[in-house]
C-alpha positions in Angstrom: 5.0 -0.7 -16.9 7.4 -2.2 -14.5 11.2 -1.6 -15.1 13.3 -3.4 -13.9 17.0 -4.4 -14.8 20.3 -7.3 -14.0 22.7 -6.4 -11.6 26.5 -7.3 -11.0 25.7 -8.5 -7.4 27.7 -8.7 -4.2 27.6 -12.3 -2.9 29.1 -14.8 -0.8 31.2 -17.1 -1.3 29.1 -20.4 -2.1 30.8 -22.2 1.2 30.3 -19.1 3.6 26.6 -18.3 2.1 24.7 -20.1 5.4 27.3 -18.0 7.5 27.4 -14.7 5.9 23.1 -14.7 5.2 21.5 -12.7 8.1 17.9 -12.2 9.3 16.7 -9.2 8.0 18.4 -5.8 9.8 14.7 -4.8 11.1 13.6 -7.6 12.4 16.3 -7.8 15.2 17.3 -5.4 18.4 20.8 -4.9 18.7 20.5 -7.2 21.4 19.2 -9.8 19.5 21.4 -9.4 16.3 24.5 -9.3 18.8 23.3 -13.0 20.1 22.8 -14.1 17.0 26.2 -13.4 15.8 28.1 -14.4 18.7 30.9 -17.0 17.4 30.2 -15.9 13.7 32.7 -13.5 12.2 30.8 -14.5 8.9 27.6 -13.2 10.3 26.2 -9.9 7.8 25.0 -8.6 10.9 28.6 -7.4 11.7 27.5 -4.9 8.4 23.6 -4.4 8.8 23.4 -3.9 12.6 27.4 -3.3 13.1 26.5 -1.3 16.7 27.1 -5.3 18.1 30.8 -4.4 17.5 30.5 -1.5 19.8 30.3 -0.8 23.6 26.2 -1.2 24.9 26.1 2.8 25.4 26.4 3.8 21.8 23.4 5.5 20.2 22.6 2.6 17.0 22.4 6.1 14.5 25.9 7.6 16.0 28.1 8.0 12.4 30.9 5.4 14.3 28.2 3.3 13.7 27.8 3.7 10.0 31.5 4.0 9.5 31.7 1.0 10.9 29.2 -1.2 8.6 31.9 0.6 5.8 34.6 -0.7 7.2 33.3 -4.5 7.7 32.0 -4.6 4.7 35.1 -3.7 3.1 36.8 -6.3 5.1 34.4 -8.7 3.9 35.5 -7.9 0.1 39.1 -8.2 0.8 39.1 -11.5 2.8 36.9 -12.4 -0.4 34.1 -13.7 2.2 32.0 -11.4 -0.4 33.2 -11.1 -4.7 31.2 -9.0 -6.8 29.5 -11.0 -10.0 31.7 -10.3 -13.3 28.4 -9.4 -15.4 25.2 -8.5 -14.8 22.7 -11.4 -13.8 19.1 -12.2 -12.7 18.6 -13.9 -9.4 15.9 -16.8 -8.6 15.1 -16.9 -4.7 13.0 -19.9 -3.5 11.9 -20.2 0.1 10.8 -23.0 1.3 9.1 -23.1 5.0 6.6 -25.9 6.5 6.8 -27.7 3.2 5.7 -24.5 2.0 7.6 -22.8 -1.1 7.4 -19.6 -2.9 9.8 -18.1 -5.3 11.4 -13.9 -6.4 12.8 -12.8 -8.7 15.4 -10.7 -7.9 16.7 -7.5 -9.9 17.5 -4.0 -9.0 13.9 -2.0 -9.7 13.6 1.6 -11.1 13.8 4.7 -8.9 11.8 6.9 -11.6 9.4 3.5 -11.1 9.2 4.1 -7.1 9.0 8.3 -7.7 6.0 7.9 -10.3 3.7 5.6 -8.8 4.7 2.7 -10.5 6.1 1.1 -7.8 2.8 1.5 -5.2 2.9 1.8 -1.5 0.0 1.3 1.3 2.1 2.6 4.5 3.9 5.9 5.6 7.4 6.2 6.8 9.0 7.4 9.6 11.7 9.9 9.1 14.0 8.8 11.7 13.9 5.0 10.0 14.6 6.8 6.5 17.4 8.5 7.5 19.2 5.7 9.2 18.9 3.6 5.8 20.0 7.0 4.1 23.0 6.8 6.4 24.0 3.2 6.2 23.5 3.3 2.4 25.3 6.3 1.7 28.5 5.4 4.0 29.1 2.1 3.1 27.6 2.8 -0.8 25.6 -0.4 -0.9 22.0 -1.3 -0.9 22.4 -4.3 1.7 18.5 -4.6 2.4 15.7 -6.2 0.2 12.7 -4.8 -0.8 10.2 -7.1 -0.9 8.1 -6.3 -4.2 4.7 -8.2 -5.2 2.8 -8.1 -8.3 -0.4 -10.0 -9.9 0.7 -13.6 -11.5 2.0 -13.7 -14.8 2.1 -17.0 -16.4 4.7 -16.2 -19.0 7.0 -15.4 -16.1 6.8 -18.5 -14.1 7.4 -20.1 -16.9 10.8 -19.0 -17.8 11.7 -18.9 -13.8 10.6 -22.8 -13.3 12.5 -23.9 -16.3 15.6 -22.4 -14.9 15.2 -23.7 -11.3 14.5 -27.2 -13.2 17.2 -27.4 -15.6 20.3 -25.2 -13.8 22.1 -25.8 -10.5 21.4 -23.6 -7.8 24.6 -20.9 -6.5 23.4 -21.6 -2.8 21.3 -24.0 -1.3 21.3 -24.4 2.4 18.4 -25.0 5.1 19.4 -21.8 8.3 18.8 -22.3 12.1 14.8 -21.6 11.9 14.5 -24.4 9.4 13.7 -22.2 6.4 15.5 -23.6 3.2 16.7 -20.9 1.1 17.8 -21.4 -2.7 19.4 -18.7 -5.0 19.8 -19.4 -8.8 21.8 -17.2 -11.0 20.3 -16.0 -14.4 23.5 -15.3 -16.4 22.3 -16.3 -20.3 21.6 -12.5 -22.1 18.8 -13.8 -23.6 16.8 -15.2 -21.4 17.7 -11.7 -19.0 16.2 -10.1 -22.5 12.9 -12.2 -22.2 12.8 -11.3 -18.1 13.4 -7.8 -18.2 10.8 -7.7 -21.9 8.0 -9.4 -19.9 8.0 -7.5 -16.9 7.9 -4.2 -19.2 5.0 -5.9 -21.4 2.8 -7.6 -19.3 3.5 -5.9 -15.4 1.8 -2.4 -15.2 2.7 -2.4 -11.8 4.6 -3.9 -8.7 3.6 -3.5 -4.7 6.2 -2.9 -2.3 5.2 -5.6 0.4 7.6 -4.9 2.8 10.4 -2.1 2.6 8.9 0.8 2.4 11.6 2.6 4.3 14.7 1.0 2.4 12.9 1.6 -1.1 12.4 5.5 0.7 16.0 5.8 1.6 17.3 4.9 -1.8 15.3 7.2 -3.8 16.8 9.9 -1.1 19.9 8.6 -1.6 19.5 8.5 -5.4 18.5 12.4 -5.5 21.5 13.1 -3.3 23.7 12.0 -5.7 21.9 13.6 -8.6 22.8 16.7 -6.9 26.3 16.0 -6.3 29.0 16.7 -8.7 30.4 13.8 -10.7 33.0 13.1 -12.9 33.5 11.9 -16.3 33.0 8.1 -16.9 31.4 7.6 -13.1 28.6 5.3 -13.2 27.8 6.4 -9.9 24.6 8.2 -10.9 23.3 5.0 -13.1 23.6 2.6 -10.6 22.2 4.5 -7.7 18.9 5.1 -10.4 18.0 1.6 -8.8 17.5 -0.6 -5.8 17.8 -4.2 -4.4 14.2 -5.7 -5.3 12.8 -9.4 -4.8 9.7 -9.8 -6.9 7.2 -12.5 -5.8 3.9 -13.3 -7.9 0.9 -12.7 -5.8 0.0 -16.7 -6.3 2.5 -17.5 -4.1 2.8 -15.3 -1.2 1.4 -15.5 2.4 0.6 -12.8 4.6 0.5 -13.5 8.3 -1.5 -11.5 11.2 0.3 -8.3 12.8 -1.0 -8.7 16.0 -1.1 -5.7 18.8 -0.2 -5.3 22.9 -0.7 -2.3 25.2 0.4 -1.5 28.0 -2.5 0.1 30.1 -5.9 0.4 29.7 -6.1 4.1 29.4 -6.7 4.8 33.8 -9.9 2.3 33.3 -10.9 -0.8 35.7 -10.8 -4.2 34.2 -14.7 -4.3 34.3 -15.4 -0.6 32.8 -13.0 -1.2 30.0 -14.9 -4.4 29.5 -18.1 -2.7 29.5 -16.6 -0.3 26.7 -15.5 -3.1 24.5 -19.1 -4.8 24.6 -20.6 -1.6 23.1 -19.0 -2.6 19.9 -18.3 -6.4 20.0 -19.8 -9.4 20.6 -17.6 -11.1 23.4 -17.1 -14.6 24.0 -14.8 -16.2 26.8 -12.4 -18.7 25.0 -10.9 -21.8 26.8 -8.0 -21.5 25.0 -5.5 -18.7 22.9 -7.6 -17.5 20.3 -6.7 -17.5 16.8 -9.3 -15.7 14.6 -10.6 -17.9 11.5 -12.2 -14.9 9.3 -12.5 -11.2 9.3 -13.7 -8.9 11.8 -13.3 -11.7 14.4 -10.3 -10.8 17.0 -8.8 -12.6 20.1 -8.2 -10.3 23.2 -6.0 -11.4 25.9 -6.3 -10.2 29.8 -5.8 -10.7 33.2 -5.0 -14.6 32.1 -8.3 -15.1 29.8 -8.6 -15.0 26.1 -11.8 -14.0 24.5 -13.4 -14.2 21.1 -14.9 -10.3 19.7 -16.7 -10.1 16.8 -17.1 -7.1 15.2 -21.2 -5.5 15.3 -22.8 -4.1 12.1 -21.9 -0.1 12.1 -18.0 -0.8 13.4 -16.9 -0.8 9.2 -17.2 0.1 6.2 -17.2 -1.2 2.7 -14.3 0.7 1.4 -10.5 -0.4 1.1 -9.5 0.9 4.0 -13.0 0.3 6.2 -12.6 -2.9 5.8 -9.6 -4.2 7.3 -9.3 -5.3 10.5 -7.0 -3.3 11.5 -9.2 -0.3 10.6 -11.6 -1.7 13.0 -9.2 -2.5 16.4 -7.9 1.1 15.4 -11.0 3.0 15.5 -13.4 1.1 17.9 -10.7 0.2 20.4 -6.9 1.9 20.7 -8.3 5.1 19.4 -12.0 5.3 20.9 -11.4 3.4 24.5 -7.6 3.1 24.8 -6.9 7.1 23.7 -4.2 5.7 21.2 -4.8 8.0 18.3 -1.2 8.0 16.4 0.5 3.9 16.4 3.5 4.9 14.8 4.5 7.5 17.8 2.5 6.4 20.5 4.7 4.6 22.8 2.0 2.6 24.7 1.7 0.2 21.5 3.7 -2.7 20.3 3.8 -5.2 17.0 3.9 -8.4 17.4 4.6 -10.4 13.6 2.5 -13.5 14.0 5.5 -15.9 13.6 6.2 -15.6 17.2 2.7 -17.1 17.9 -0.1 -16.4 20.0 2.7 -17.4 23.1 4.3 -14.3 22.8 1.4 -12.2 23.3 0.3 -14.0 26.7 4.2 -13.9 27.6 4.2 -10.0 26.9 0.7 -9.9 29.2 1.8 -12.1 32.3 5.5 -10.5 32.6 3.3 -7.1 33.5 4.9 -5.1 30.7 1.4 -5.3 28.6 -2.0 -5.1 29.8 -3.9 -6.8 26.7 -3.0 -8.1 23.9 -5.2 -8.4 20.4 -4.6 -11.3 17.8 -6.0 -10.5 14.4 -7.1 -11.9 11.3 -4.1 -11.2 8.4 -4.9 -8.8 5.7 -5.2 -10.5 2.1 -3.3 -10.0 -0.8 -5.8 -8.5 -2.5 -6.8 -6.1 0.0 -3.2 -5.1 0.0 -3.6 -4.5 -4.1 -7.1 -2.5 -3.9 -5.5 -0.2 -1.3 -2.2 0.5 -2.9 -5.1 0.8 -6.2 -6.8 3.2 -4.8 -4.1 5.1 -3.3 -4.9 4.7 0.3 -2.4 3.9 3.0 -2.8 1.0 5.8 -2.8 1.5 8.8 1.1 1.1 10.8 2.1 -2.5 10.8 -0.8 -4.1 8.7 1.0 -6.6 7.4 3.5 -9.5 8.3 5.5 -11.2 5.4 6.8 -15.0 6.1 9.1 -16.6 5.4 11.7 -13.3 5.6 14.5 -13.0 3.0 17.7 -13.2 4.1 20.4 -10.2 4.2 23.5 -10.8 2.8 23.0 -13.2 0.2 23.0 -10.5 -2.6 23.9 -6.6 -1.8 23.4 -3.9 -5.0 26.8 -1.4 -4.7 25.8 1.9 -5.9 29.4 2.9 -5.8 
């Protein structure tokens, strides 16, 4: 059963909280994180992405990098732009986005959880992503990212969560530049902790790590590095780093978005033959206008200026968790079998696109001349997600696109 515990956390200040909150560390270039801090010496991207405080030619994993995130964050603490909580608390994070809103719980979730299957995953890692999070975490000794954790509704604990949003004032309430309104209550009564923590152990066999799987990676690393260091007497160093920073959502409430594709050649063939090729396996409509696909195994394909519909032929899946997915499908009938890309997560002819940028960005990535075709897909489920972490299968890279994103900053978990 899920374990998972209160924490003493590092927060802003309630009048710096829209400042200080950052979008998440992944989701932005060092270009981009360095715009969006401009004029903001609030900004937690000074800590999370903290090569913006460095000259352009720095490698982002070079240790001044690291040892500077240390040093900011420190600064942070002793211009009290950040205090730590004086006990252990719960956390309630609503999002709200279109009108839209769905609400985590956030705690710090068991290591010995993630090691044992507890915690379940559906992707691999990459070991140079691991080890930067390893590096940040260990040098400035705080778990500054989120991992986004789902499990299957429970009743009982929506219960307590709504009567706490209803009846309590929020700690921060503030609506950021992209019009997402973000809420954070603080669960401070022992009791009804008691009841949280009770519940999940009782009725929550299992949670699904979402999105995060290389920050929930890096602190178990981090975790057995420590185990294996000496400590002294009285340091709590070892306890605290047995956990990690965890938002968890109920499955009721969460919205998965399409993780669309571009490449940037057609693998030495002609328009026409690759065309030809695609045909083989897909039905292929020409659309008027961007394509959005409206079920599974229907995708939109974007070249030379025209979108056009593919539907998927009998024989190009299968009926098993992974055979399903749409994903599975573009991967096998078209960037491995015609395009010749085999490995996504290496292959440098590939790029993600998270379906919040919109079906825009994929034509704009196509008529610069940087891509040569671009794929728009239906979004995995929730349940698809579930079955596959089930049955212990992993997604393909970049099946799935979480919205709205939890912002950085908010509440960090010091492991020492």
């Amino acid at each position: 059963m899920a374990k998972i515990s209160p924490f003493e956390a590092l927060r802003p200040q309630p009048q710096l909280a829209k400042q200080v909150a950052s979008k998440p560390y992944d989701v932005l270039n060092s270009a981009e994180a360095k715009t969006e801090a401009v004029g903001n010496a609030y900004s937690f991207l000074h800590i999370t992405k903290s090569e913006i405080g460095l000259p352009e030619t720095i490698d982002v994993h070079d240790k001044e990098v690291y040892q500077l995130a240390f040093e900011n964050l420190n600064a942070f603490i002793q211009r009290d732009v950040l205090f730590k909580e004086s006990k252990p608390c719960y956390y309630i994070y609503q999002l709200i986005m279109d009108g839209r809103a769905q609400t985590g719980l956030v705690c710090v979730s068991s290591i010995d959880d993630y090691n044992n299957g507890i915690i379940k995953k559906h992707e691999f890692t990459r070991p140079e992503k691991e080890l930067d999070r390893i590096n940040h975490i260990k040098t400035t000794g705080a778990q500054t990212g989120n991992v986004f954790l789902a499990y299957r509704h429970q009743a009982s604990i929506d219960s307590i969560i709504d009567k706490w949003k209803t009846s309590k004032n929020p700690v921060y309430d503030f609506t950021a530049e992209d019009g997402i309104q973000h809420t954070v209550w603080a669960i401070s009564d022992e009791t009804i902790i008691d009841q949280i923590t009770q519940l999940f152990e009782t009725e929550v066999p299992c949670t699904y790590i979402a999105d995060g799987h290389h920050r929930a990676a890096s602190a178990a690393k981090v975790k057995l590095a420590i185990s294996e260091e000496t400590v002294k007497p009285g340091d709590e160093a070892k306890k605290v780093s047995d956990y990690f920073l965890t938002t968890l959502f109920p499955s009721n409430q969460l919205q998965i978005m399409d993780y669309n594709r571009v490449v940037k050649d057609l693998n030495g063939l002609s328009p026409a033959d690759f065309m030809s090729a695609i045909e083989k396996d897909f039905d292929v409509v020409t659309q008027e206008s961007a394509y959005k696909p409206a079920s599974i195994h229907h995708f939109g394909m974007y070249i030379n200026n025209v979108w056009y519909q593919l539907s998927a032929k009998a024989g190009t899946y299968t009926s098993d968790p992974i055979g399903v997915l749409d994903v599975t499908i573009l991967s096998n009938s078209i960037l491995a079998k015609i395009l010749g890309i085999t490995d996504q997560r290496t292959d440098k002819r590939i790029d993600f696109v998270g379906g919040i940028r919109g079906l825009g960005e994929l034509e704009k990535r196509v008529n610069s001349g940087e891509m040569a075709v671009a794929f728009s897909l239906y979004p995995v489920t929730i349940d698809q997600l579930f079955n596959i972490a089930d049955a212990g299968e992993v997604m393909p890279p970049k099946s799935t696109w979480f919205e709205p994103k939890l912002r950085d900053g908010l509440l960090t978990h010091l492991i020492y």
